[in-house]
N, C-alpha and C positions, 0 to 999 in steps of 0.2 A: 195561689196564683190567680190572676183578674186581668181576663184579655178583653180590652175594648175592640168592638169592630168599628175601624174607620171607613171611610169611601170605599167601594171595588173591593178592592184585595189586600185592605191597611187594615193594621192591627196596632195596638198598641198594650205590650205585655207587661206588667207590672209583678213584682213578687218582694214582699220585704221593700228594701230599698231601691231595689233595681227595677228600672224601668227601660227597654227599648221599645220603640217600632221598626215594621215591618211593611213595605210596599208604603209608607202615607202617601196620600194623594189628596192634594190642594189645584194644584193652578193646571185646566185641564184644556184653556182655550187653544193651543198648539195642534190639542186631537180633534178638534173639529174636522177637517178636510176628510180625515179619515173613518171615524168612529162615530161621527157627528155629535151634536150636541146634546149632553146629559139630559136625563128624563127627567130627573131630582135633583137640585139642589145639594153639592158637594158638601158633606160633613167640615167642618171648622176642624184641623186636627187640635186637639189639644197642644196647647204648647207647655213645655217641660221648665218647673221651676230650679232642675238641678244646674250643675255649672258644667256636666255632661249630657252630652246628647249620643245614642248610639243605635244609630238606624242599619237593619239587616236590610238590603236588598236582592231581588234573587234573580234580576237581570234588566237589561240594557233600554226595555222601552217605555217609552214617555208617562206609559199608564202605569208604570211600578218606578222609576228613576224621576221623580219629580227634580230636576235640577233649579227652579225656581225656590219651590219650596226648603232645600235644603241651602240652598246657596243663601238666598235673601231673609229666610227667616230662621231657620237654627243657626246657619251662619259658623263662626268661629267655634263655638260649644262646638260642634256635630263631627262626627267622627263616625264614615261609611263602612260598612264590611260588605264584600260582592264579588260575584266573578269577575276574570281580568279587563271587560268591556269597560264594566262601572266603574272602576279603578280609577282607569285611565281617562275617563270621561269629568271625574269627579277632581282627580288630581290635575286635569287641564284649567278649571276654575279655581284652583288653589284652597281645595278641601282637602281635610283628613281621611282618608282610604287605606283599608286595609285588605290586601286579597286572601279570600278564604279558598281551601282545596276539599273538596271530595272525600266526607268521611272523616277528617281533622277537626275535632272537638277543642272549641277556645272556650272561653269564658267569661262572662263580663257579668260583676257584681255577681249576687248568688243564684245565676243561670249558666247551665252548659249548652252552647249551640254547636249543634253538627250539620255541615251544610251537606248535602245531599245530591245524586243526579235527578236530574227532570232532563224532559225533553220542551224545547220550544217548535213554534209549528213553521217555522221557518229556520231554524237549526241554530238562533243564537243561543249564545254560553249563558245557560240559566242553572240556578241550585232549585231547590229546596229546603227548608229548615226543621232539621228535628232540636226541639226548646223542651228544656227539665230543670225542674227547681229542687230535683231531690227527691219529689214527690209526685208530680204530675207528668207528665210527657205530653206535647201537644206537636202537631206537622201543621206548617206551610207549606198551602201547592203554589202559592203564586199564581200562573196559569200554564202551566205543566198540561201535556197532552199525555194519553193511556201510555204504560211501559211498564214493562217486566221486572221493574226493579220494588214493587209492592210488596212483593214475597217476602224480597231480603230486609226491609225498613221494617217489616212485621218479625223478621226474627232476630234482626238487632237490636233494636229500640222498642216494640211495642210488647203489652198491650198500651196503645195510646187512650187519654182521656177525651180528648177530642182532634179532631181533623177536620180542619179548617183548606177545603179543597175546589178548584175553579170547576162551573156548571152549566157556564153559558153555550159550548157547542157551536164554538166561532166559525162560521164559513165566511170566505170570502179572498181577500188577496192585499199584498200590500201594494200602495204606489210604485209605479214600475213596472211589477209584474206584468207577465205577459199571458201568466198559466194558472190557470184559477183550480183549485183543489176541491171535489166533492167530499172530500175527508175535512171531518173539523179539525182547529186550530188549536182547539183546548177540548180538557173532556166535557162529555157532554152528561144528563142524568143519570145513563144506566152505568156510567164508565165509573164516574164519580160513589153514586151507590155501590159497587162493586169494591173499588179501590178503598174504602173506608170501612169496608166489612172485612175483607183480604187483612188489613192493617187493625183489626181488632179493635179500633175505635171505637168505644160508650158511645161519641155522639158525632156526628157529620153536621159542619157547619157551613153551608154553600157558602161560597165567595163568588169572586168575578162574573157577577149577573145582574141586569134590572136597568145597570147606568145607559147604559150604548148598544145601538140598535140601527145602524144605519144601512141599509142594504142598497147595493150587493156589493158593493166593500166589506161592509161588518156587518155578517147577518145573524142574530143569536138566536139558539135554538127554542122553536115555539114550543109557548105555554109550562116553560122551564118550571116553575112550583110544582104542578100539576103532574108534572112526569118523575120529578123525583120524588113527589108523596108514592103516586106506584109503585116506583121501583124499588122504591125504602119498604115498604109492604112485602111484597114479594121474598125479597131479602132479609128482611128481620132488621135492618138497620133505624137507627133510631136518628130523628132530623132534627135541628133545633135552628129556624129560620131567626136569622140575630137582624134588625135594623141598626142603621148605623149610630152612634153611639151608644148603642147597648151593650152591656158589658155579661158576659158568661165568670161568675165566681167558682176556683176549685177550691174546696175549701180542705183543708191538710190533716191526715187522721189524727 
């Protein structure tokens, strides 16, 4: 198995034949107002020279549902899998969706995906994805907040090879809002560190951090590297910071 890390919280999982992503993230000018504008230079997703495209999403907002990107450029090929939000979002622009449930293992090419609960910090319908090729097990948190359900992902599916889990420690609030939260949005390092030792993970690979940083709308938690080398210390967990197009090989006994 050979996961590319894309942008933020995009993956791109290859194994044998099969190939999906996961969250890609290309066209980000919409999250300005909000998120404000990238630190770096969005990753180019790789585009797919199969006649299938089959992107896992694990919920409804702009920084993980790129609707540009899959509408204009996978286009026809692409074929969604997501909670009922993305579906319906995905099926109003006349794309292929498929709605996943809680624990119901599909299959596409020679991977099993099990979509998982998460919690979102505003309470939208988001998964998580447990991905096995037979040989390896890896989790997407997407950007999942701390919750109870590590325990049970560790005694069904793990030991996982790696955990691929959000670290930024979002605070702030959406447009609208009236009521601003001292509770982060996503987990933050010592939650992350935690939740990746709990799930038996070999390796914890931060996700959703570094891009966006605009306060006090989106405020990311300070000096994020630096607090998850601690807490990975402390813990015994082992970190493996990926830049984006780098790719982590499992290589099959």
């Amino acid at each position: 198995m050979k996961i590319t890390k894309l942008s933020w919280s995009g993956l791109m999982v290859e194994s044998g034949n099969t190939r999906i992503y996961i969250d890609p993230l290309q066209h980000v000018g919409d999250l300005f107002a909000f998120v404000g504008a990238p630190k770096h230079p969005i990753f180019p997703v790789p585009l797919p020279l199969d006649e299938q495209i089959d992107v896992l999403i694990t919920h409804i907002h702009a920084d993980h549902y790129d609707q540009g990107l899959l509408k204009e450029t996978f286009a026809a090929k692409c074929t969604i899998y997501g909670p009922e939000p993305v579906v319906a979002a995905a099926r109003n622009v006349l794309l292929r969706a498929n709605l996943v449930h809680r624990f119901e293992t599909f299959y596409l090419g020679g991977l099993s995906i099990t979509p998982v609960p998460a919690v979102d910090w505003v309470g939208e319908d988001q998964v998580s994805y447990v991905i096995s090729d037979g040989h390896h097990t890896i989790f997407h948190g997407g950007d999942t907040n701390w919750h109870g359900y590590w325990w049970t992902f560790a005694e069904k599916f793990g030991p996982f090879q790696a955990a691929f889990l959000p670290v930024n420690g979002v605070k702030g609030f959406l447009p609208g809002q009236q009521i601003k939260s001292e509770i982060s949005g996503t987990m933050d390092p010592l939650q992350a560190v935690t939740a990746s030792r709990i799930l038996r993970s070999q390796v914890l690979v931060p996700i959703h951090y570094g891009l966006f940083d605009s306060p006090p709308g989106y405020s990311e938690y300070p000096q994020v590297e630096a607090v998850l080398d601690q807490e990975a210390k402390k813990q015994q967990v082992v970190i493996k910071f990926m830049q984006d197009g780098e790719y982590l090989e499992l290589n099959t006994p």
